[in-house]
PAMAR-865798 format. One record per residue (C-alpha): residue number from 1; residue in one letter; z negated, y, x. Coordinates in steps of 0.2 Angstrom, whole numbers, plus 5000, padded with zeros to 4 digits. Layout:
BEGIN
<r pos="NUM" code="A" up="Z" north="Y" east="X"/>
...
This chain:
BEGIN
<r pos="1" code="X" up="5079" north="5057" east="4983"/>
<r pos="2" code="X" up="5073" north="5055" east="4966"/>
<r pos="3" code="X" up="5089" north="5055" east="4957"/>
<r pos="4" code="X" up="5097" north="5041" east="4972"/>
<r pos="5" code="X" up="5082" north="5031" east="4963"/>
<r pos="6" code="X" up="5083" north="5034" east="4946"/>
<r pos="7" code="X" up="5104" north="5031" east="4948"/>
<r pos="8" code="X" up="5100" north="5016" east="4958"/>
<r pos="9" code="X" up="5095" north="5006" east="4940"/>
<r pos="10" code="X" up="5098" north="5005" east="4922"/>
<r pos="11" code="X" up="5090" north="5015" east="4908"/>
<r pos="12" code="X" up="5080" north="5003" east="4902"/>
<r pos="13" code="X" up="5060" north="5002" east="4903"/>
<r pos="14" code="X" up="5061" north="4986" east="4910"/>
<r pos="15" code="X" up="5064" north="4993" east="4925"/>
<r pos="16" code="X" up="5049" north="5003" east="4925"/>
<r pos="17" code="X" up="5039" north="4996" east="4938"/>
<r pos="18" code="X" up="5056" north="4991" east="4950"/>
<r pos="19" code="X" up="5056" north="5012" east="4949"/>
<r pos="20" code="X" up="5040" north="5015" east="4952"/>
<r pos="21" code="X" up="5040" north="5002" east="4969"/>
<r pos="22" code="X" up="5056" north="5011" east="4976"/>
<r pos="23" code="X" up="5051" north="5030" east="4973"/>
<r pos="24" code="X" up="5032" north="5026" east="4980"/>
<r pos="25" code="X" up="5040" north="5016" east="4995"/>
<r pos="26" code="X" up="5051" north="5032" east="5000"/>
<r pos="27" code="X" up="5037" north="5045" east="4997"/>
<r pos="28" code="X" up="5027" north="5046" east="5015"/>
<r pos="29" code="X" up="5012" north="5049" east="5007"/>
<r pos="30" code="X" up="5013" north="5032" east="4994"/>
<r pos="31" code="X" up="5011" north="5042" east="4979"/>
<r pos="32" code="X" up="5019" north="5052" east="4966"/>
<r pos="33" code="X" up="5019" north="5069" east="4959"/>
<r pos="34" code="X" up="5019" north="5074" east="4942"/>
<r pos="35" code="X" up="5036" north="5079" east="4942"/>
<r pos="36" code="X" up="5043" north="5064" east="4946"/>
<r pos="37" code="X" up="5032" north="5054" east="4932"/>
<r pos="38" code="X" up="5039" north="5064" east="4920"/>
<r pos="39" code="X" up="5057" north="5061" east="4928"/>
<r pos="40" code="X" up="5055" north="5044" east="4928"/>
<r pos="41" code="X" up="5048" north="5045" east="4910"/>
<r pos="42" code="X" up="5064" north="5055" east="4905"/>
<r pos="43" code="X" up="5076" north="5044" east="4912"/>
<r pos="44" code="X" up="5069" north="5026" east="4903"/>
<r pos="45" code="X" up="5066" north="5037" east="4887"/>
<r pos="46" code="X" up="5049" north="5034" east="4886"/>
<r pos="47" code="X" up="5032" north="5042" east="4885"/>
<r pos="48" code="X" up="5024" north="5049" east="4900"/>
<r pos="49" code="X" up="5009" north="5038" east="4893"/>
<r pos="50" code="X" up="5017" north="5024" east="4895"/>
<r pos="51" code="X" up="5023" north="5027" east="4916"/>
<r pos="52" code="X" up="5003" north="5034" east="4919"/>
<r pos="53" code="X" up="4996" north="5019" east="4910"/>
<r pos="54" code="X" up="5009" north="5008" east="4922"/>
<r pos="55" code="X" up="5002" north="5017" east="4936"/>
<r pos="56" code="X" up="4984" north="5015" east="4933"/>
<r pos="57" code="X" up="4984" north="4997" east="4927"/>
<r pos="58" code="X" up="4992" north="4991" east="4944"/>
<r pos="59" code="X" up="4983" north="4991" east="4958"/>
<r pos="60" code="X" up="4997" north="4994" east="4971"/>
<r pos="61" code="X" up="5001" north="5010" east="4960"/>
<r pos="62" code="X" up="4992" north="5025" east="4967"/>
<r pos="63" code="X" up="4990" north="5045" east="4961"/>
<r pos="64" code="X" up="4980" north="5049" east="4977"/>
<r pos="65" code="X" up="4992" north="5053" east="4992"/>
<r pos="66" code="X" up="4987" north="5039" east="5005"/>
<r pos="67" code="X" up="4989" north="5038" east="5024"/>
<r pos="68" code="X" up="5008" north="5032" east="5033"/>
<r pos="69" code="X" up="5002" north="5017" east="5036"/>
<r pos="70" code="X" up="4992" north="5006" east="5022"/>
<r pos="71" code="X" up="4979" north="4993" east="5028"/>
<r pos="72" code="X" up="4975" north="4981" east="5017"/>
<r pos="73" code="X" up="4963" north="4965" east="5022"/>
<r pos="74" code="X" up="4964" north="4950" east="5012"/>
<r pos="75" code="X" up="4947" north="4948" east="5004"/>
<r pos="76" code="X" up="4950" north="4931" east="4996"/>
<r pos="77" code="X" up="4939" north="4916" east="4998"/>
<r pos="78" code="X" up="4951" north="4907" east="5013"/>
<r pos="79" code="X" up="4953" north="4925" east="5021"/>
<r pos="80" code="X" up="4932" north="4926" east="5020"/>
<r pos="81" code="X" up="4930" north="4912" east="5027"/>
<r pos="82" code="X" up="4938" north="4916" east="5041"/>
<r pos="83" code="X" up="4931" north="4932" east="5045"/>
<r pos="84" code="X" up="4940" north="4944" east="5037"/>
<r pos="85" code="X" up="4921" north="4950" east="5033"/>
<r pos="86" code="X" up="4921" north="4955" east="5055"/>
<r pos="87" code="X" up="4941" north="4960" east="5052"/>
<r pos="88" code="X" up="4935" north="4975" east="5039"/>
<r pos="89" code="X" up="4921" north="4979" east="5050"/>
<r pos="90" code="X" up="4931" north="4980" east="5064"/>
<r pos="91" code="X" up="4945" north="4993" east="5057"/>
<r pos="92" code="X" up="4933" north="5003" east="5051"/>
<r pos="93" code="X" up="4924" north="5006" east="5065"/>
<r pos="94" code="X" up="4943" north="5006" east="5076"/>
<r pos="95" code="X" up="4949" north="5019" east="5061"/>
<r pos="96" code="X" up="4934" north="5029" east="5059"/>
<r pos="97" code="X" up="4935" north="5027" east="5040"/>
<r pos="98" code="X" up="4928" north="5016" east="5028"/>
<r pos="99" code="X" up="4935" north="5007" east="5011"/>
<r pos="100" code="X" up="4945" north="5018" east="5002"/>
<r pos="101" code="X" up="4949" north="5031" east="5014"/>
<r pos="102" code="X" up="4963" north="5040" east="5025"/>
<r pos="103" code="X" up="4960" north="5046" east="5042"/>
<r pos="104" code="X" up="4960" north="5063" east="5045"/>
<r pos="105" code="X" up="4978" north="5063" east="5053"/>
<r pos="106" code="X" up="4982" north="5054" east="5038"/>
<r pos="107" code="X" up="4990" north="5041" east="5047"/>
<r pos="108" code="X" up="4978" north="5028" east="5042"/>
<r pos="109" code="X" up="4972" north="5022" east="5024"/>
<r pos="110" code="X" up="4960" north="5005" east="5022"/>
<r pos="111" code="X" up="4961" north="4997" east="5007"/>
<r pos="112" code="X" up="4953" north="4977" east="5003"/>
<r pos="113" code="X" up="4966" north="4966" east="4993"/>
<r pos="114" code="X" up="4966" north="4950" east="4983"/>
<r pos="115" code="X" up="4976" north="4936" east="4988"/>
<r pos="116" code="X" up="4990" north="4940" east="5001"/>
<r pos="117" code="X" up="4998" north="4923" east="4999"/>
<r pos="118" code="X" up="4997" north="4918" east="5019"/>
<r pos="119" code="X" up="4979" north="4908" east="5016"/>
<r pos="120" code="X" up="4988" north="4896" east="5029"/>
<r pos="121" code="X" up="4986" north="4910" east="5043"/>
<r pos="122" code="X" up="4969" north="4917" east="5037"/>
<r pos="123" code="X" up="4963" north="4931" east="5041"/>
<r pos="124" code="X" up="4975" north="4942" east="5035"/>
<r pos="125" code="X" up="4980" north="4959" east="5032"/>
<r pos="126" code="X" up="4995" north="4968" east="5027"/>
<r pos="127" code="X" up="5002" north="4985" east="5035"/>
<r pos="128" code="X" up="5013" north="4994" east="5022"/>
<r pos="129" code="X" up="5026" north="4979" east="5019"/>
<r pos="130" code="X" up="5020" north="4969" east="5035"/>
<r pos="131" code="X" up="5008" north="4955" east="5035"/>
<r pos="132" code="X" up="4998" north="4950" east="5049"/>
<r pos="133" code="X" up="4990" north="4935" east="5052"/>
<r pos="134" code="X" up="4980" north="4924" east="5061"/>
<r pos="135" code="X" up="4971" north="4938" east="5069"/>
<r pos="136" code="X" up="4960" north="4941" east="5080"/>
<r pos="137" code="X" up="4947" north="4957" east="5087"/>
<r pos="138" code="X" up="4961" north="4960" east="5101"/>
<r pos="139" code="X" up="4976" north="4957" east="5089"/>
<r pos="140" code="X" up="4970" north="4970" east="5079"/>
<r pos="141" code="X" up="4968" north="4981" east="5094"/>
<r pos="142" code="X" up="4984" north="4978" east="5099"/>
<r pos="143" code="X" up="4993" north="4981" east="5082"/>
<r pos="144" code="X" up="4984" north="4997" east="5079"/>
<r pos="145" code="X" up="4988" north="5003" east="5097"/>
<r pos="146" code="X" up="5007" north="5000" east="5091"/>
<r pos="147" code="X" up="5006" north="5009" east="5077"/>
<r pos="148" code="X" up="4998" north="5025" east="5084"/>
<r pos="149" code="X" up="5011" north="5025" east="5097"/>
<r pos="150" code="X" up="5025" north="5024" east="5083"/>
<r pos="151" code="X" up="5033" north="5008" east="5089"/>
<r pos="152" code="X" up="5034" north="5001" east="5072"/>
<r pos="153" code="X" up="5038" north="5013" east="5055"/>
């Protein structure tokens, strides 16, 4: 898999961060391994400084493995206003884990996030690549309830 990612773009460190999208997309745990920074470092000829400092700078960038599915709640001011203050509270208590954390099945990791660009159906919240919105207490349910019987990947 890592080599179809590396082949898929130029040597050229421009396309550092393109990389780093693609591989952490593909890796079910969201993450990378040591191995495949100083892969990626190799291919674009450049330090494996530069692909850790990359990787720590940028939020969406993680070094610890993370749950299949990535909840993130918008914790902007429109999305606040809107009770995304109850939303957080609620999939912790539906999750069983609080900010920062994966469930123990490692299916689920809650995160907070700036701005998901959606103000217009606040409250929000993003599930991997998906955004939700307009949600409500039993929207949520509902969604959860889809993901944990696999009807969506």
């Amino acid at each position: 898999m890592l080599e179809k990612v590396l082949n898929t773009y130029p040597r050229n460190p421009e396309y550092l961060i393109e990389i780093l999208l693609d591989l952490q997309k593909r890796n079910l745990n969201h993450t990378f391994s040591d191995e495949e920074l100083s892969a990626v470092a190799d291919y674009l000829n450049i330090p494996p400084s530069r692909v850790s400092s990359v990787i720590s700078f940028y939020s969406f960038f993680s070094m610890k493995p993370k749950g299949k599915y990535v909840v993130q709640v918008c914790k902007d001011v429109p999305c606040y206003l809107n009770d995304s203050f109850n939303l957080f509270d609620l999939l912790k208590k539906e999750l069983g884990i609080d900010l920062g954390e994966t469930s123990e099945d490692e299916r689920f990791t809650l995160e907070t996030s700036s701005c998901l660009g959606c103000c217009d159906m606040s409250p929000v919240m993003r599930i991997n690549n998906k955004v939700y919105g307009n949600l409500t207490a039993n929207k949520v349910k509902i969604i959860l309830s889809e993901l944990n019987g696999d009807n969506h990947d």
